[in-house]
N, C-alpha and C positions, 0 to 999 in steps of 0.2 A: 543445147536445146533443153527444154524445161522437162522434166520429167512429165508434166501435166500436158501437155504441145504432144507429146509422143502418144499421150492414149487420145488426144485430137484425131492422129493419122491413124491410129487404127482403128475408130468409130467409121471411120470413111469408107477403108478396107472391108471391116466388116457388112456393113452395108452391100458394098458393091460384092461383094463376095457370096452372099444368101448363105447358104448351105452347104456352099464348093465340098463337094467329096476330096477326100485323098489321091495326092500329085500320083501317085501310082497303084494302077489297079490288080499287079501283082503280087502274089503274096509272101516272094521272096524279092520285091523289089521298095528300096525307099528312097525318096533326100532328106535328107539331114543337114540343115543349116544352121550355123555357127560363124560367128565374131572371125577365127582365122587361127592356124595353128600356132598353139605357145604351150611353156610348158604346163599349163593347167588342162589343156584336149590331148596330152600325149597318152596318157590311160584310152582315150575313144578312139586314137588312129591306131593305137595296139588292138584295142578290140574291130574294131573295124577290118583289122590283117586277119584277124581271126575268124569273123563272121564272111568273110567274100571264100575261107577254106571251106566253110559250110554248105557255099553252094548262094551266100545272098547275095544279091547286087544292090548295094548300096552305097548310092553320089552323096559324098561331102562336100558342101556347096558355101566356101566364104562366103560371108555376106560381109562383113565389115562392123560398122557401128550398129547402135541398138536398132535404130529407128529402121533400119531396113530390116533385122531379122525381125522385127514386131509383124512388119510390112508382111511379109513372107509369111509370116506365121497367119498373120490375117484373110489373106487372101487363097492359103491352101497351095502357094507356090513351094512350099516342105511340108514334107510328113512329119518328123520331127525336129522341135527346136531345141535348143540349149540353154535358154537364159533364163535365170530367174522371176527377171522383167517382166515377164510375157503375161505374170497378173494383171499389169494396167489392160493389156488386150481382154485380158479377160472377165475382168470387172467390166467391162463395155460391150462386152458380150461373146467372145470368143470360148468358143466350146471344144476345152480341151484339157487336159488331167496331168500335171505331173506323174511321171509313174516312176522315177529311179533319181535320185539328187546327183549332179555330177561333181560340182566342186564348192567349197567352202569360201567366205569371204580370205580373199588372197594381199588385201591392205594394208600397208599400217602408215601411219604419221611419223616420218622423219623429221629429224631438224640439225641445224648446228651444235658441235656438241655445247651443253651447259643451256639448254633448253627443254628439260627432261621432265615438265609438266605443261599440264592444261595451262596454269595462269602464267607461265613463262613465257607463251606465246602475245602476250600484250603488247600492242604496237609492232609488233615482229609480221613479216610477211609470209603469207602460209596461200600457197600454191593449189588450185584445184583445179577441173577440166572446165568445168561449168556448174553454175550455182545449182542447176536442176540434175546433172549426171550423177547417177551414182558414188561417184567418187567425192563430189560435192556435196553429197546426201550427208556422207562421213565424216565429213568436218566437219560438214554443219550442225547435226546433229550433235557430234561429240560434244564441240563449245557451248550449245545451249544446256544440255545434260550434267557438263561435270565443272564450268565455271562460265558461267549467263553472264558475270562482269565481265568481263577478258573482251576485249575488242582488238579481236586481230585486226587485220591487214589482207583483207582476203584477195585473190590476185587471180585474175582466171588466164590461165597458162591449155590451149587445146593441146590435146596427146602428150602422153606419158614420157616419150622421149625428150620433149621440146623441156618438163619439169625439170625431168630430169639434168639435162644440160643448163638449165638455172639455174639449180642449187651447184651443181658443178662449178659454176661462172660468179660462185655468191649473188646471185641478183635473186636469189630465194632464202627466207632463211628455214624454212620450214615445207615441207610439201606429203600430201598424198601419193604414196608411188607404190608399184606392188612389190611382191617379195623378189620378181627378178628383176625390177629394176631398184631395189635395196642391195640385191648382192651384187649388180656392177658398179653401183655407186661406194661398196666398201672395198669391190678390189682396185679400182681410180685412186681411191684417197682413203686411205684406212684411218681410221679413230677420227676423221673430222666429223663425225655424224653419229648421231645413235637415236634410238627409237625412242620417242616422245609417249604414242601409243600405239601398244600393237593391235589391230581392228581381229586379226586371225582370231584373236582367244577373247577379246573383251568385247566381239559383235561378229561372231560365227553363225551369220545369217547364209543363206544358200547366195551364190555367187552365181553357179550353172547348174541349172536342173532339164532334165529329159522331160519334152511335153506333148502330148500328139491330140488329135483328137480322138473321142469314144469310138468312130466307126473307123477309124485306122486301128485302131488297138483291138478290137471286134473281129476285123478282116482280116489282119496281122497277126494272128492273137500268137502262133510259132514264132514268128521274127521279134516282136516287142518280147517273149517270153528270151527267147536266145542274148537278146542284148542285153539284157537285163542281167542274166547267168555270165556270160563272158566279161561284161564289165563289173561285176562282184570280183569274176576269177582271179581279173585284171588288179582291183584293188587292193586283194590280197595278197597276191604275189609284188605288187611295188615295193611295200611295207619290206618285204621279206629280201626282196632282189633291187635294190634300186637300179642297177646297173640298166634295164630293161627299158627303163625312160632314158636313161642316156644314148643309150644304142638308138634310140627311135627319133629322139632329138637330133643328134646328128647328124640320121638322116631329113627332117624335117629343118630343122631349124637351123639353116647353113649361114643366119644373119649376126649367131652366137658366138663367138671365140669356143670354139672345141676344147680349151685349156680351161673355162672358166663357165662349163654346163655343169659337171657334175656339182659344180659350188650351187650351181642355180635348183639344182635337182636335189638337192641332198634340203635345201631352206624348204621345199615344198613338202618334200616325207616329212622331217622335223616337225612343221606347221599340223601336220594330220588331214589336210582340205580332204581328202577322197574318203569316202566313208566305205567304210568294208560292210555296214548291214545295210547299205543303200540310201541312208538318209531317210529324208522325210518323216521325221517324227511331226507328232503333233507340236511339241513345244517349236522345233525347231524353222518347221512351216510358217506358226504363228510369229515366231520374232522376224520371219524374212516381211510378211503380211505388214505387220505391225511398222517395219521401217517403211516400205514404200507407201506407206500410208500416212508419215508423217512431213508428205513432202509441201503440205499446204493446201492439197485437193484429197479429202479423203477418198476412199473407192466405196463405193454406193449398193456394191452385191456382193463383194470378195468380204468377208469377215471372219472366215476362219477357215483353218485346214482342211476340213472334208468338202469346204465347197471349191475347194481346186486339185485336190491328189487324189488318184485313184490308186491305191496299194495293193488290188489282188495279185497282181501277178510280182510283185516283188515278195510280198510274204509269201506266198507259193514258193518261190524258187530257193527262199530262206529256208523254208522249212525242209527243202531238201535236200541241200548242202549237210 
């Protein structure tokens, strides 16, 4: 689905939604909905074990693809969301603030090895979800940015396992796939592959960011204040301990080879995604802005970082660490 189609469903949302208050009117209770556990939300079910000792109750509530957390986020079915996406809702009018960045673009461009640029990829077939996904954003972008001649081969392959098992099968020769499935594709078949480009460092746009509305964070203001502090503590201590995502993986992520987590956990510390002073800079807001922005439909009221982050209470809690 088009990038552009998705802020369609949530003009609808919002509409039919007016003003909807916050899913819960306690003010130790939230949902928090999110895509589904992988090892880029293992820092939030760490902090999440750590905020329910404090006494909060708050439901982690899969949603799946984009278009339903949009949906969710639209309609006030979560208090908090996780995507970065959640701009399009908000350039259409969803009123609600990033307050804490949670993970970093987690991407990069594989290929067969001896395809280790942009114009290499010519005629070669290069693997995305869909021309308007995210992940398609990334290709696409990249090819027009760093070689406009190169006409790939562009091949929409849905879900990241199905790429995956492509380039596995050679029926891909190039694909978008994230950092865990880059590290089971090089322990399957080592040296047949190497990174083309890595999207982590050369488009370290926000991936997943913490979003609520004004009058959640208002009536919240303890609990957004607490998650905020836990998942710093959370950041800082990975960096220091990785082992603590693997134990948590483990237990979460029983679809992984337990032999072959810590390889997946150790690629994402490397990469740096979790930002230990909470993200959200102004540069860093603006390049996320600036990419969903280039996706053929500009946004019409998002144009810069202080019209979607609200930083009070993340500087607050900086400043007293």
């Amino acid at each position: 689905m088009k990038i552009a189609n998705l802020r369609g469903l949530c003009v609808a949302a919002i509409l039919a939604a007016g003003t909807a208050g916050a899913a819960h009117a306690a003010e130790t209770e939230a949902v928090f909905g999110f895509s589904g556990w992988s090892v880029g939300y293992l820092p939030t079910a760490i902090a999440l074990d750590r905020l329910a000792e404090q006494g909060y109750d708050i439901k982690a509530v899969e949603l799946g693809g984009n278009s339903n957390q949009l949906q969710a986020a639209a309609t006030g079915a979560i208090d908090i969301s996780a995507i970065a996406q959640i701009l399009d809702a908000m350039d259409q009018g969803l009123d609600s603030k990033f307050f804490l960045a949670g993970n970093s673009n987690e991407f990069l461009l594989v290929s067969t090895t001896g395809l280790n640029s942009c114009e290499s990829l010519d005629g070669k077939s290069l693997g995305i979800h869909s021309v308007g996904s995210f992940v398609g954003q990334l290709a696409l972008q990249y090819l027009a940015a760093n070689c406009p001649g190169t006409n790939a081969n562009v091949t929409v392959i849905e879900g990241s396992e199905n790429r995956l098992a492509a380039l596995i099968a050679g029926q891909l020769d190039s694909s978008v796939i994230d950092l865990q499935d880059w590290t089971l594709l090089n322990a399957k078949m080592p040296g047949k592959f190497e990174i083309t480009s890595d999207f982590t460092s050369s488009m370290p746009i926000m991936r997943a960011a913490f979003a609520a509305r004004p009058d959640f964070i208002a009536s919240h203001e303890k609990l957004v204040t607490d998650w905020v502090k836990v998942h710093l503590d959370v950041y800082q201590e990975l960096y220091e301990n990785p082992q603590i995502l693997t134990d948590k993986g483990l237990e979460l992520l029983d679809e992984i080879d337990p032999q072959v987590l810590p390889q997946l956990v150790d690629a994402f510390v490397k990469a740096k995604i979790w930002p230990v002073d909470g993200g959200l800079s102004e540069a860093s807001v603006q390049e996320t802005i600036d990419f969903f922005n280039n996706d053929g439909e500009p946004f019409q009221t998002v144009k810069k970082a202080a019209d979607v982050v609200d930083r009070t209470i993340l500087d607050k809690a900086l400043a007293d660490r």
